[in-house]
N, C-alpha and C positions, 0 to 999 in steps of 0.2 A: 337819477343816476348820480348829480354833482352831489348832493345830502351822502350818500352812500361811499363815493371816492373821497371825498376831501374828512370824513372821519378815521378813515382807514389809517393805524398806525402799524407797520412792518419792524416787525421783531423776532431777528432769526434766532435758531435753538442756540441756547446756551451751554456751555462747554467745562467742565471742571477742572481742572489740572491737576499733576498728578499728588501734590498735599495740599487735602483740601484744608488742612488746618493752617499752613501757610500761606493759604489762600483768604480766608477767612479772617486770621491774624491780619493780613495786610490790608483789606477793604476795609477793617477795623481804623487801622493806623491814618488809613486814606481819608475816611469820614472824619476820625480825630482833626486831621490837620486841614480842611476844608478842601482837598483834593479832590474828591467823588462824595455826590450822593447819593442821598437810598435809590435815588430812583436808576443810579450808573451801574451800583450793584445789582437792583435786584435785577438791570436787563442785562448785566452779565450773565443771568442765568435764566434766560428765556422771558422774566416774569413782567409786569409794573407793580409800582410802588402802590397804587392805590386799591390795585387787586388783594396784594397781601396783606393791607392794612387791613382790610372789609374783612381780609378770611383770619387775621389774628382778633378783630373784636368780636366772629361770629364764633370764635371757640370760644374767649373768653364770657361769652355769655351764652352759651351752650353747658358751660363748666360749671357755671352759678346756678343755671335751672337744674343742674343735678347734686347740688349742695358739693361739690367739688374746687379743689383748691389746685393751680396748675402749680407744677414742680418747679416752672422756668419764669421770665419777668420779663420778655424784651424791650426792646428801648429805656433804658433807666426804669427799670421800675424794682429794682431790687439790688443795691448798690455790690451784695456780697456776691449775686449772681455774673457782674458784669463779666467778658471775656477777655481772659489775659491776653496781653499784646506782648510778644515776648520781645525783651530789649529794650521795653519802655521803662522809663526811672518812675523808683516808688510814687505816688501820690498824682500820676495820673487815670 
């Protein structure tokens, strides 16, 4: 029973607001300046961080077994892809 309780992590449903781009914009901003990490984000929305790591590298290599090239880059991997922070000064 102790193996079983003491892994148990409680993560209640995550919640959007009503723009999610200003929402998004700002967790943006948050990471930028060392306020919240991935991991405060993604359990703003129910998730873990390490969940959605495993499920971004099983697409991306789901994409390659099918000779496919994905549209998007997250976490830096495509500088022109990054998302605007609106209000941030050029050259961040």
């Amino acid at each position: 029973f102790g193996k079983f309780y003491n892994a148990t992590i409680f993560r209640p449903r995550g919640w959007q607001w009503v723009d999610p781009q200003k929402e998004i914009n700002a967790a943006v901003e948050a990471m930028h300046n060392g306020i919240m990490s991935m991991q405060d984000v993604s359990s703003q929305y129910g998730r873990d961080v390490e969940e959605t790591f495993s499920q971004w590298q099983r697409d991306k290599e789901t994409a390659e077994a099918f000779g496919l090239e994905l549209a998007f880059f997250p976490f830096g991997g495509n500088a022109a892809n990054k998302p605007r922070v609106e209000g941030a000064a050029d050259g961040q």
